[in-house]
C-alpha positions in Angstrom: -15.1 82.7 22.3 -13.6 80.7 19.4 -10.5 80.0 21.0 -12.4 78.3 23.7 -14.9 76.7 20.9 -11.0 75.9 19.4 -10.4 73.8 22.3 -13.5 72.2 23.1 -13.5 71.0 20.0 -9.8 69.2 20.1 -10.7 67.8 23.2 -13.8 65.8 21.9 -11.3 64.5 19.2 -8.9 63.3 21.7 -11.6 62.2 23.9 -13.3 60.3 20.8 -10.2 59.0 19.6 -8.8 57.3 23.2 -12.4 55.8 23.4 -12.3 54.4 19.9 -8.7 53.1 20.4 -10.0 51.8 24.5 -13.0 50.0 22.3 -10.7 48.0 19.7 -8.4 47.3 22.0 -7.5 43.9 21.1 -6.9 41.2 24.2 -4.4 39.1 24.6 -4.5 35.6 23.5 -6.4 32.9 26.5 -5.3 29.6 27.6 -1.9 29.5 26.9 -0.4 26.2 28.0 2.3 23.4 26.7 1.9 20.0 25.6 5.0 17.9 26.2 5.1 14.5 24.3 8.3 12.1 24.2 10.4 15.3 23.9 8.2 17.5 21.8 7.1 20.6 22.9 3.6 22.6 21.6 2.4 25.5 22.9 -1.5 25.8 22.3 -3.7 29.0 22.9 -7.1 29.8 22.1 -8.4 31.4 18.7 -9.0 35.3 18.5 -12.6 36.9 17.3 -11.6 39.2 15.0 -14.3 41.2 13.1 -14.1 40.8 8.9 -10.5 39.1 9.3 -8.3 36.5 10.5 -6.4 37.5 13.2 -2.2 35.9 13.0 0.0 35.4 16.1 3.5 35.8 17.1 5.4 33.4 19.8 8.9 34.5 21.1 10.9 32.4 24.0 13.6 33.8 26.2 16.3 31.3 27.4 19.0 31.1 30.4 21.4 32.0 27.5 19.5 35.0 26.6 19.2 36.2 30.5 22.5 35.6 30.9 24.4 36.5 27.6 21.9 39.0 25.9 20.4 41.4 28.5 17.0 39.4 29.0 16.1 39.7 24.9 13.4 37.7 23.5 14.0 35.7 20.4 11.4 34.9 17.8 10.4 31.3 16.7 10.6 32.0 13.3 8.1 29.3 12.3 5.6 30.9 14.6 5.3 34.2 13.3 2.4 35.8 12.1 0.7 32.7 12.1 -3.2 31.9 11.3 -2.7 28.4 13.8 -3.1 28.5 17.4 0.0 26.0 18.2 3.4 26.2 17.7 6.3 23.5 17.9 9.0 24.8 19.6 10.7 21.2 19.9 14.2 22.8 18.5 14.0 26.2 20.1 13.5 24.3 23.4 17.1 22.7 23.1 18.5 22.7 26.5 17.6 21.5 29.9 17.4 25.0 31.3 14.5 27.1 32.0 12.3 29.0 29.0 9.6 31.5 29.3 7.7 31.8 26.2 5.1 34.3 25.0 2.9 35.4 22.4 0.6 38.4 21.1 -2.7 38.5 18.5 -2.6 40.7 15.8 -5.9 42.2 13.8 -5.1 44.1 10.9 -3.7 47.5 12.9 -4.3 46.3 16.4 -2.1 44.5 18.2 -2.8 43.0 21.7 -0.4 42.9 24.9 2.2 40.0 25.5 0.5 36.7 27.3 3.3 34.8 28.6 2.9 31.2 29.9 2.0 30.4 33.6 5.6 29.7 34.5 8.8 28.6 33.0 8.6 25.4 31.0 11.6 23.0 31.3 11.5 20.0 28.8 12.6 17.9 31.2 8.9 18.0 31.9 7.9 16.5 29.0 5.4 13.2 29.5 7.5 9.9 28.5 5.2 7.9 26.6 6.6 4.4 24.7 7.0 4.8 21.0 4.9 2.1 19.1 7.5 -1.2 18.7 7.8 -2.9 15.1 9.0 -6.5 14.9 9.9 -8.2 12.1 11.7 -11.8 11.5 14.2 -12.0 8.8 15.7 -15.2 8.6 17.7 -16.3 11.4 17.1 -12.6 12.5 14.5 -10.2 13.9 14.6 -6.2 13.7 13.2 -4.4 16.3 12.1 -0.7 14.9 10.4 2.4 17.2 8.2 4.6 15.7 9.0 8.3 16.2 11.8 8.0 18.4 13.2 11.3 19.7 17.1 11.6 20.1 17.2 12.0 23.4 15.1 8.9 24.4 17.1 5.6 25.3 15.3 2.3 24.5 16.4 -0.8 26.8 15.1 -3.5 24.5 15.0 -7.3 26.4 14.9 -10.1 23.8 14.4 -13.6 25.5 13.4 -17.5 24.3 10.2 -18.0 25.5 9.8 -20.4 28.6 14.0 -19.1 29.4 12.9 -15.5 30.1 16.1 -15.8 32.9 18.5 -16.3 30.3 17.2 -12.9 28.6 19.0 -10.7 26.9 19.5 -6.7 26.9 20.0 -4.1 24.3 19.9 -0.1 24.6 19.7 1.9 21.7 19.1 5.5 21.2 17.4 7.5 18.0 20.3 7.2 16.2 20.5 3.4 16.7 17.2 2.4 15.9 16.3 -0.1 14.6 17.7 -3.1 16.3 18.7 -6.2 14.7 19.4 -9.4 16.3 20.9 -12.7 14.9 21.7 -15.5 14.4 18.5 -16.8 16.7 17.4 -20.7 16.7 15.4 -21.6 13.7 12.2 -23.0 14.7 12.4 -21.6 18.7 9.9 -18.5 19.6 11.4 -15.2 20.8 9.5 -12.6 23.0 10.8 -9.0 23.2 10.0 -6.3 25.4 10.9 -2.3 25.1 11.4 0.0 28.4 12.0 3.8 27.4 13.9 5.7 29.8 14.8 9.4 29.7 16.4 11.4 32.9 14.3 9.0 36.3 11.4 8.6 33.7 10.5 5.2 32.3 7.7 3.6 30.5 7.1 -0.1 29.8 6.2 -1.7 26.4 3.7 -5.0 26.3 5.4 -8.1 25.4 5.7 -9.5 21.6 6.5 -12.6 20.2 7.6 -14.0 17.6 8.6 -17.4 15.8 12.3 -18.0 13.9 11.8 -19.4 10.7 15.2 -19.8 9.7 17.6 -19.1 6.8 16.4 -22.0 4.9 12.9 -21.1 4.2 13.9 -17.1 3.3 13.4 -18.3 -0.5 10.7 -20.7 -0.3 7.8 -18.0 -0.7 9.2 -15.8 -3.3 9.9 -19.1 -5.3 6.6 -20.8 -4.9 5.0 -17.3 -6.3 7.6 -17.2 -9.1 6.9 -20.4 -10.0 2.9 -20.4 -9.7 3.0 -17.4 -12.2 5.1 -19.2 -14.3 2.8 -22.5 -14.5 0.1 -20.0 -15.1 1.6 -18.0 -18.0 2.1 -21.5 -19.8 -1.1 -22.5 -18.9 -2.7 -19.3 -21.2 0.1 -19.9 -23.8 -0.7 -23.7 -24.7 -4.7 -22.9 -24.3 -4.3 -20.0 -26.6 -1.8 -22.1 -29.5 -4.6 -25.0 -29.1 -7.4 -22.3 -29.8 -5.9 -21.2 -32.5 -3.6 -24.1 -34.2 -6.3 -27.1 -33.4 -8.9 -24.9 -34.8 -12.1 -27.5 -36.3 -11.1 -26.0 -39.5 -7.9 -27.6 -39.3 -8.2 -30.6 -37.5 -7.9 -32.6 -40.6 -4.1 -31.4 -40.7 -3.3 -33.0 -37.7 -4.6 -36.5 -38.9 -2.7 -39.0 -40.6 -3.8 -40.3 -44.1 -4.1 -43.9 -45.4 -5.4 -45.5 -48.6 -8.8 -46.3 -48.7 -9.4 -50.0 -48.4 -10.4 -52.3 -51.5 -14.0 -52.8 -50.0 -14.6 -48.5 -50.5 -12.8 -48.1 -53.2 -14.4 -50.7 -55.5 -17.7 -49.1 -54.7 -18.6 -47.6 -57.8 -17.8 -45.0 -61.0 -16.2 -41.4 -60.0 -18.7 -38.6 -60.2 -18.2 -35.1 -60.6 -19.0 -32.9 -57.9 -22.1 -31.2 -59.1 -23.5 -34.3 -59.5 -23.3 -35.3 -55.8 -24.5 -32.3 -53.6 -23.2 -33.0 -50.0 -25.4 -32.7 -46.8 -23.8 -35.1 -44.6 -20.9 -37.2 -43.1 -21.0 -40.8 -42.8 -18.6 -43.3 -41.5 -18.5 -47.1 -42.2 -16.4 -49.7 -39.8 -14.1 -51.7 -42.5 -10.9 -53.6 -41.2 -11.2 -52.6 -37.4 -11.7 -48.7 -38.5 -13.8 -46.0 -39.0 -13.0 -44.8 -42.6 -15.5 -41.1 -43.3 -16.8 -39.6 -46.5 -19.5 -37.0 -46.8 -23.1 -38.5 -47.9 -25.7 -36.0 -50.5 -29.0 -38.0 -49.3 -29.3 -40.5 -46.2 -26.7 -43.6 -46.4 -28.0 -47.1 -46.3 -28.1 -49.4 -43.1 -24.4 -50.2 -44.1 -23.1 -46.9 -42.7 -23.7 -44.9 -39.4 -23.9 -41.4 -39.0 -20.1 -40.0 -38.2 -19.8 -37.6 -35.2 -17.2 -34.8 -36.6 -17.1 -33.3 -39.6 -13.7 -33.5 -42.1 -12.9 -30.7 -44.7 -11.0 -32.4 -47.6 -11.3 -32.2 -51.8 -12.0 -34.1 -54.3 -14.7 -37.2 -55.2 -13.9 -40.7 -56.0 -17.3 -42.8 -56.7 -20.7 -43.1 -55.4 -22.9 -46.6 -54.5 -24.5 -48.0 -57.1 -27.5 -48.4 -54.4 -27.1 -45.1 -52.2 -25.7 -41.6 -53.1 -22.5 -41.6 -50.7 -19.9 -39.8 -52.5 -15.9 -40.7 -50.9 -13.4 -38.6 -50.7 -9.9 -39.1 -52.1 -8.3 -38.0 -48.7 -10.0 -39.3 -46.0 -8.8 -40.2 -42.2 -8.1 -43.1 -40.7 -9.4 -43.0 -36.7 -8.9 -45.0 -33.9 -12.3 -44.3 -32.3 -15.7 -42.7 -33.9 -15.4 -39.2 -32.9 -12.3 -36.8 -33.1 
């Protein structure tokens, strides 16, 4: 009796555990395909559920050289291993024109799904030729004609013609290793059109048209030298503004004035006075001998003088009016005009 309980019991253990280990079975990745672009290869699958984790994958390829050479092994893509992406570039991997069958496998923390290997071999010679974007720049007398992303094994046929001559065009190849393409010496002045054809194996695939005018070797300096010399204009520009600012100050514009004696007329005016007993509040200017001679007033000059328009810093007193309380200077300016 418990020998028999003894193995009814083990078999509901095995039984339970092959219908845990049926029920977290993990499938095999869905929707594997390749994307072939201008000689780059990507194989894409779809993502994994995987409860409380991120599942990773593993992609392996098997070769002609590996059927042949190494008794059908796979080799792993070591970029592509236990990976959380679901692509996987396997441009270098992919480096012959022979046939590859690629695979690859989910993992989930313990569980590991089965092998799902792509539809059928994958030859790159397959890949879609598409035309890489075309840069053209003038230089000069020259142009350069530059391809973006060019793969190695792609040949560019590049057609470089004057326009309104396209008969008279003519044609460059260049590979990866050759790009980009300069051309020169080209008519200064003249327009250029150029035109890309990529070809690889019987594929081919057409570029639009671009053109382009020659300036010429002449004018190479005339825009870094017209910026040059802008900035420099502009830098003396701030320079002589900021000296006048701060040299021609109103303080000391009296510094920059010549001096002359007072005429006979001013001077003969009257006694000197001491400074306290003129208090200044004004400057006034009188016309004598075709100029504008200045002195600072303490009350309101007489008819004789006008009011001047600037105002002179200088020291010392020489007389006052007998009739008025102007009070001149011992220093004072000689203009040209009223104002300065």
């Amino acid at each position: 009796m418990r020998l028999r309980r003894g193995l009814f019991h083990s078999l509901f253990l095995l039984s339970l555990n092959t219908l845990t280990n049926y029920a977290w079975q993990l499938p095999s990745p869905q929707g594997v395909s390749m994307e072939s672009i201008n000689m780059r290869h990507l194989l894409k699958w779809h993502h994994h559920q995987c409860p409380f984790r991120t599942p990773v994958y593993s992609v392996q390829f098997q070769g002609e050289f590996e059927l042949r050479f190494l008794n059908g092994t796979w080799e792993d893509v070591v970029g592509c291993k236990q990976i959380n992406q679901t692509t996987c570039d396997l441009t270098v991997e992919l480096g012959s024109d022979s046939d590859y069958n690629i695979r690859v496998r989910a993992e989930c923390g313990s569980h590991v799904s089965t092998w799902a290997e792509l539809g059928r071999p994958f030859n790159r010679k397959e890949t879609n030729l598409t035309v890489p974007a075309m840069i053209v720049t003038t230089m000069g007398d020259a142009l350069q004609v530059m391809f973006k992303d060019l793969p190695l094994t792609v040949a560019m046929k590049v057609t470089i013609w004057k326009k309104g001559e396209e008969l008279k065009a003519s044609t460059y190849v260049i590979s990866g290793q050759q790009n980009p393409l300069q051309v020169s010496p080209l008519q200064e002045g003249a327009v250029y059109c150029i035109r890309a054809q990529a070809h690889l194996d019987n594929k081919s695939s057409n570029t639009d048209s671009q053109c382009v005018s020659i300036t010429g070797p002449g004018t190479t300096w005339l825009k870094p030298t017209a910026v040059t010399v802008a900035v420099v204009i502009m830098v003396g520009l701030v320079l002589v503004l900021s000296w006048s600012l701060t040299t021609c100050s109103p303080e000391s514009c009296h510094g920059c004035l010549s001096k002359e004696q007072l005429p006979t007329a001013l001077v003969s005016i009257g006694p000197a006075l001491t400074e306290r007993d003129a208090p200044l509040s004004r400057v006034c200017c009188v016309n004598v001998e075709r100029r504008h001679w200045c002195f600072e007033c303490g009350t309101v000059c007489g008819s004789m003088f006008s009011p001047f328009l600037c105002h002179l810093s200088s020291s010392g007193l020489i007389g006052q009016s007998k009739d008025s309380s102007c009070i001149l200077k011992r220093s004072v300016a000689s203009l040209s005009s009223p104002s300065c």
